[in-house]
N, C-alpha and C positions, 0 to 999 in steps of 0.2 A: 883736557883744557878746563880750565876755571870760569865758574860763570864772572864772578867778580873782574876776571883780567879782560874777559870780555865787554862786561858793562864798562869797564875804563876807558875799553877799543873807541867806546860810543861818542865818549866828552872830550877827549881829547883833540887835539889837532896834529893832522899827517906830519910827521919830521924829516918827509924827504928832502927836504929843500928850503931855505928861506923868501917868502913872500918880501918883494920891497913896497914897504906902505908910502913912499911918495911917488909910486912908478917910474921912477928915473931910467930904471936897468927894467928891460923886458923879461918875464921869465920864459926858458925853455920849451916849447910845444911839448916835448914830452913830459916834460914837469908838471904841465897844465894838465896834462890828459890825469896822468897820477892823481894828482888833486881830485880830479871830479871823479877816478873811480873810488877814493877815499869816499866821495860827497855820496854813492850808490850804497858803497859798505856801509856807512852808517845809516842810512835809510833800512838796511837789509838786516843789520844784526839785531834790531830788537826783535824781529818775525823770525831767525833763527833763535834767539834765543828763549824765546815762549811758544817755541812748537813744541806740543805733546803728542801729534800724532805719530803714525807710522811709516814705514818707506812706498806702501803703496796707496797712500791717499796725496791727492791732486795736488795740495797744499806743498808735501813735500817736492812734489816734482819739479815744480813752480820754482821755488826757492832753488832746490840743484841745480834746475837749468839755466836760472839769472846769476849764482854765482858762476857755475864753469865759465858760462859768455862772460864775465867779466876778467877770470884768471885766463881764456884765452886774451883779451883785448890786452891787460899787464904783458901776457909771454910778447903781445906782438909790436908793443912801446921799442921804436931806437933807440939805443944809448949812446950811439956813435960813439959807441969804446970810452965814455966817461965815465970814472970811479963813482961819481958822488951821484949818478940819472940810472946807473944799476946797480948800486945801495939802496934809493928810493924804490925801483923797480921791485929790488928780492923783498922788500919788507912788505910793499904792497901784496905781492903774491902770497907773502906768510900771511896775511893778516885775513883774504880769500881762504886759501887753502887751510885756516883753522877755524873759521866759521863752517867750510864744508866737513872739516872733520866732529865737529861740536853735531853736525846738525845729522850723522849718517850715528854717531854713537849716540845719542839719544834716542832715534828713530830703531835703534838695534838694541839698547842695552836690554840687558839679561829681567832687571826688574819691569820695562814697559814692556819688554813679551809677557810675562808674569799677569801683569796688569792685563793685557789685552785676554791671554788665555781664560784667566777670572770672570774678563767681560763676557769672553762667549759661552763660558760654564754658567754664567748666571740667564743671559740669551734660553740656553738649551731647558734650562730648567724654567724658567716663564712661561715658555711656547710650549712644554708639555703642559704643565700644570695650569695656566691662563690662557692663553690667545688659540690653541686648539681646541679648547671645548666648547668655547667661545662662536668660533667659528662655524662651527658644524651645529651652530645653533641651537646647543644644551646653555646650561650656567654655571659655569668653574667653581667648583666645591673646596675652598682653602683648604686643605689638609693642614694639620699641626705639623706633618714632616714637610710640605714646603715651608711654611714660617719657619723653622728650624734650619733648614737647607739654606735658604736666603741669609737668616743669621750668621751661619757660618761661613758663606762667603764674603758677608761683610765683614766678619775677623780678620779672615784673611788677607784681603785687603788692607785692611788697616797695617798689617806685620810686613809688607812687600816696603823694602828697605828704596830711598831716592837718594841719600848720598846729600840731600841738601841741595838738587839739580831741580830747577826749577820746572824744566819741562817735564819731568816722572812726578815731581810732587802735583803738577797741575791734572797730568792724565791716572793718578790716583783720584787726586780728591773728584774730579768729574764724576769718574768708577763707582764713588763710592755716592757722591749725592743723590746719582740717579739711583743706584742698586738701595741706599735706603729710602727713597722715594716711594720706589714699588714695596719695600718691606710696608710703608705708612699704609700705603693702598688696601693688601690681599690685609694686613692686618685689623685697618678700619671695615671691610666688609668681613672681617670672622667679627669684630665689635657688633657687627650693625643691628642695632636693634628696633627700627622701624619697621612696621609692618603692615601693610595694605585697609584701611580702611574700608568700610563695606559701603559701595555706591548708595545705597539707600540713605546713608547720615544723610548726605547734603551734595547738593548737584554737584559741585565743585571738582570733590571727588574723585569722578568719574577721571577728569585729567589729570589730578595729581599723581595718581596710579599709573597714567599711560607717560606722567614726565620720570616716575621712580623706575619704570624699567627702559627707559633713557639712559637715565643715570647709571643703572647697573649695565648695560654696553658701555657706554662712555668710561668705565672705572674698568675695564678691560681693555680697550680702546689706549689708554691713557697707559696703562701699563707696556703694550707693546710700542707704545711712542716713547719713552722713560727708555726701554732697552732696545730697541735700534731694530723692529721687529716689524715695522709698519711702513712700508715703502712709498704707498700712495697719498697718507694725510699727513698733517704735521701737527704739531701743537698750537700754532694761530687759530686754525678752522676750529680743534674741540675747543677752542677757549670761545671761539663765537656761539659754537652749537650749546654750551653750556652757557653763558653768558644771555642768551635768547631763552633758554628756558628761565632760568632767573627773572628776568623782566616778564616774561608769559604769568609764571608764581606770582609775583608782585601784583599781576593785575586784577587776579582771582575775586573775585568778592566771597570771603568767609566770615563776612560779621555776621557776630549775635552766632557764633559755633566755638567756644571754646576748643572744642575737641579736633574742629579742621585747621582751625589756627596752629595748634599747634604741631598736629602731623604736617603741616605745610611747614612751619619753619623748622622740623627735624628735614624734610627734605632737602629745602635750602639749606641748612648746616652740611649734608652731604655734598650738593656739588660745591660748595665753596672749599670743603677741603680737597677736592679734588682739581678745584685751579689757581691752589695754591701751588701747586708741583708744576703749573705749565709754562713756568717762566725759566725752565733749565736751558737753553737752548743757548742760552751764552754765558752759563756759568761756569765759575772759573779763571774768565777772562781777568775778574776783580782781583788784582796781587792780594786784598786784605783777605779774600775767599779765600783762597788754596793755601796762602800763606799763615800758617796758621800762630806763626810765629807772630805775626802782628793780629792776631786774634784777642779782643778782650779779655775773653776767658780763661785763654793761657797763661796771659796776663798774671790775673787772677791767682791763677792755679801755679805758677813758675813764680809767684811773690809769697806764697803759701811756702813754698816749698823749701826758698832761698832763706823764710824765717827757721824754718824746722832745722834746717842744718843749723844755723847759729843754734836754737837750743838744743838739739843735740849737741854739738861742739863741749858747750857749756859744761852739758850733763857728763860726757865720758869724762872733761877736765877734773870736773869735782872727785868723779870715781878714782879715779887714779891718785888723789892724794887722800882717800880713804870716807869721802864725805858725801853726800848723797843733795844733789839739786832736784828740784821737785815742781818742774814748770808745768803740771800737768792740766792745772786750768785755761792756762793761756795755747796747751796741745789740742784740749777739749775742744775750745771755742776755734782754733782755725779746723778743726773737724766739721764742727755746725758751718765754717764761710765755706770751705768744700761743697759742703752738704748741698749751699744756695749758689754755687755757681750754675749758671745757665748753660747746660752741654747742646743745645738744639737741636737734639737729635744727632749729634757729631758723634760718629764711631770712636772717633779719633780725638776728641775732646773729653768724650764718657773713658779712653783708655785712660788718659794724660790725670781724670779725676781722679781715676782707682787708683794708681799709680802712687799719685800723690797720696791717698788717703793710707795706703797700707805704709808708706813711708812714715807719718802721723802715729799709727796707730804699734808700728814697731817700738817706736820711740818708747811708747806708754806702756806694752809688754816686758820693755828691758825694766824703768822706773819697777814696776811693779813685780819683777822676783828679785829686782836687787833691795827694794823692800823686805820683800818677803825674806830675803835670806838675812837681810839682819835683824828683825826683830824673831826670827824663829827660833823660839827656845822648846828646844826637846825633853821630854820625860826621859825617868831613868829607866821607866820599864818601855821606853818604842821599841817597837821590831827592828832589827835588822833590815829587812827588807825594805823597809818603809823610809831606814838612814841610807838605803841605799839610791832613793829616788833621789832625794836631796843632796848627795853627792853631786850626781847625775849635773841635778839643775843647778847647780852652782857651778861647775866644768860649762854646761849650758849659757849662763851667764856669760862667760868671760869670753866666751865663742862666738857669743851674738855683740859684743863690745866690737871684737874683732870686724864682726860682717857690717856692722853700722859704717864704718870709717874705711869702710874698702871701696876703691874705686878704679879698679882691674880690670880686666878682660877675662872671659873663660880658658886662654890658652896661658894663663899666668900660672907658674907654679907656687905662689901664692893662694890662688883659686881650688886648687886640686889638692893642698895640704886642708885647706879650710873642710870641703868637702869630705876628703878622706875622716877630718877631728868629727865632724859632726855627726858622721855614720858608723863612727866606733861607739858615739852616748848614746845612738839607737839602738844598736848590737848591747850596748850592756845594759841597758832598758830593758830589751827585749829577755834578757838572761834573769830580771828578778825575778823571782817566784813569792808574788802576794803568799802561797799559802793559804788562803782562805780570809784574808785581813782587808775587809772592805775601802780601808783608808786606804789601803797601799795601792790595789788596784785600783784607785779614781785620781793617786797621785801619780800612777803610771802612765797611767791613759792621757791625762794633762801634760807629761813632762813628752809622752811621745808626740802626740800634735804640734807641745812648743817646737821641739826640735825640727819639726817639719813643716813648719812655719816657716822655722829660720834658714833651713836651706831652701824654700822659694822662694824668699825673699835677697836671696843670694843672687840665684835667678833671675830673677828677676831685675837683679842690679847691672847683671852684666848680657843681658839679651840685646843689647843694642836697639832696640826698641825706638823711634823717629815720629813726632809727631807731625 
């Protein structure tokens, strides 16, 4: 079922029946019932259709058990055998029974188990690596293979496909703010580079030391609250208990100490970035959050991108009647607006960057061997080998023309002939023999990368990839 048919379900008005607006003619009792269970559904369908969670959290039960009662209350409407009060009747029951199906496939699709498995792989991996060592009253030692581990699950997240379903895009992007949240965390404590002042500077001291190992629980603390690992605190309370030491900071007297002043405000820099993260607890909710399609930056990056096609366009047109377009300043500079869009830390906006940027930057590899192949004038004494690179890249060229302007699928036999062209110029790349001729082998070495550029960039075109 379509989210869109259902946001329609919402503004509309029930067509079982005609309302008479001067009340002259009374309507049907069963008509009326219809009506107001239309009046529930629309109450009920925006909460089916921005549920992200799963079949066994309360929310969803909630919502099943208000819809059945309601398609019981429809089965159990009179129609006393009239055509046009069980026409009303069957459409009401459809309109129930595809909200309950809208709401059992999302709570089940293939990608929000995806998503939930992620969540609890990333869970497992926190509670070893932070909130048990924690616990048992040591101080969790970030390993670089956590930070790495974390990374990679935030890839992966990012690739778990939603179809454009509003409830899987929302219980991704949740997945992913909190899962980089804590990347911010264990990675600002491998940053952290404060370090205890000796009680004797300045009386002060003494407690700003006993609020930094506060803050180093609280920043453990804060991570098992981020991954759903902390059953008894919430995030209100750390944001008080940190909020209190702030004001406690504040009150210190460290004048006339440089030197406390400023290990006091590296502290304070620490817990402020640590409550910055404590406001997750309804994110998502925002359509502009999850939806990223109305994101700025997309924006941004989806207007970048919309120009590149027109100059590419341009560029193959000119090639094809033998003449060479040269937009390369104007590729340049939406490289540098790339460069300054604001990803905030978005998994899934820094993809949408790359993304965009290698689109950019293809453009300017093809400009530049379709350059290269016309102004290169050979001597009469080049090797062989070395004519044979430039074979190569010129087959190369016309194969990367090819993959600019392709917009297939990987099950296209289209896709699997390109493939195939492209891994016969590596096979006969790989077949030159430099022989000893230093130019040959560095035009090798160049012509094989180009080639293997271009088929990730193939890849990369047809991965289906969703921001």
């Amino acid at each position: 079922m379509a989210v869109r048919w259902l946001c329609s379900l919402f503004g509309k008005p029930f067509d079982g029946g005609k309302r008479m607006d001067n009340g002259s003619q009374q309507q049907h009792p069963a008509m009326n019932r219809l009506y107001e269970v239309q009046g529930e559904v629309q109450s009920l369908g925006p909460q089916v259709c921005t549920f992200s969670g799963l079949k066994n959290e309360r929310e969803y039960r909630r919502l099943e058990r208000e819809l059945t009662q309601l398609l019981l209350e429809v089965d159990q409407v009179d129609t006393e055998g009239r055509a046009d009060l069980q026409g009303a009747r069957k459409r009401a029951a459809q309109e129930v029974e595809g909200l309950l199906r809208y709401l059992e496939e999302n709570a089940t699709h293939p990608s929000r188990l995806a998503i939930e498995e992620l969540s609890r792989e990333a869970q497992r991996l926190v509670e070893q690596g932070v909130v048990e060592p924690q616990q048992a009253g040591g101080t969790a030692e970030i390993s670089d293979e956590l930070v790495d581990a974390v990374q990679e699950l935030i890839l992966r997240l990012t690739q778990v496909k939603t179809g454009g379903r509003v409830p899987l895009r929302k219980a991704r992007y949740r997945a992913l703010t909190r899962l980089c949240a804590v990347q911010d965390v264990i990675e600002g404590r491998t940053r952290q580079q404060t370090l205890p002042l000796s009680e004797d500077t300045h009386v002060a001291v003494q407690r700003i030391n006993q609020v930094m190992v506060q803050v180093s629980g609280a920043r453990s603390q804060l991570v098992a609250l981020l991954m759903g690992l902390s059953g008894r605190d919430s995030c209100a309370h750390l944001s008080r208990v940190l909020t209190e030491l702030l004001v406690e900071l504040d009150a210190l007297d460290v004048s006339g100490n440089a030197a406390v002043r400023n290990y006091r405000k590296q502290v304070v820099e620490e817990i402020n970035s640590l409550l910055k993260h404590l406001d997750l607890e309804g994110e998502g909710d925002d359509t502009r959050r999850y939806d990223l399609g109305q994101n700025d930056s997309i924006r941004q990056i989806e207007a970048v991108r919309g120009r590149v096609g027109q100059l590419q366009g341009e560029v193959l047109r000119h090639c094809g009647v033998g003449d060479l377009f040269r937009p390369k300043p104007e590729l340049q500079s939406l490289l540098t607006h790339l460069d300054q869009v604001d990803t905030a830390r978005n998994p899934c906006i820094r993809e949408a960057r790359r993304r965009a940027v290698l689109e950019v930057q293809a453009v300017i590899t093809f400009l530049d061997l379709r350059e290269a192949l016309i102004c290169r004038q050979p001597s009469p004494n080049e090797p062989s080998q070395h004519r044979a690179v430039w074979i190569v890249l010129g087959s190369l060229s016309d194969l990367q023309a090819q993959v600019l302007c392709f917009n297939g699928k990987q099950a296209d036999k289209s896709y699997r002939l390109l493939e195939e062209l492209l891994t016969k110029q590596l096979l006969a790349l790989d077949a030159v023999d430099p022989q000893g001729d230093e130019m040959t082998k560095v035009a090798r070495k160049q012509a094989v990368k180009f080639a293997q550029n271009i088929l990730s960039f193939l890849d990369m075109k047809t991965d289906e990839w969703e921001y």
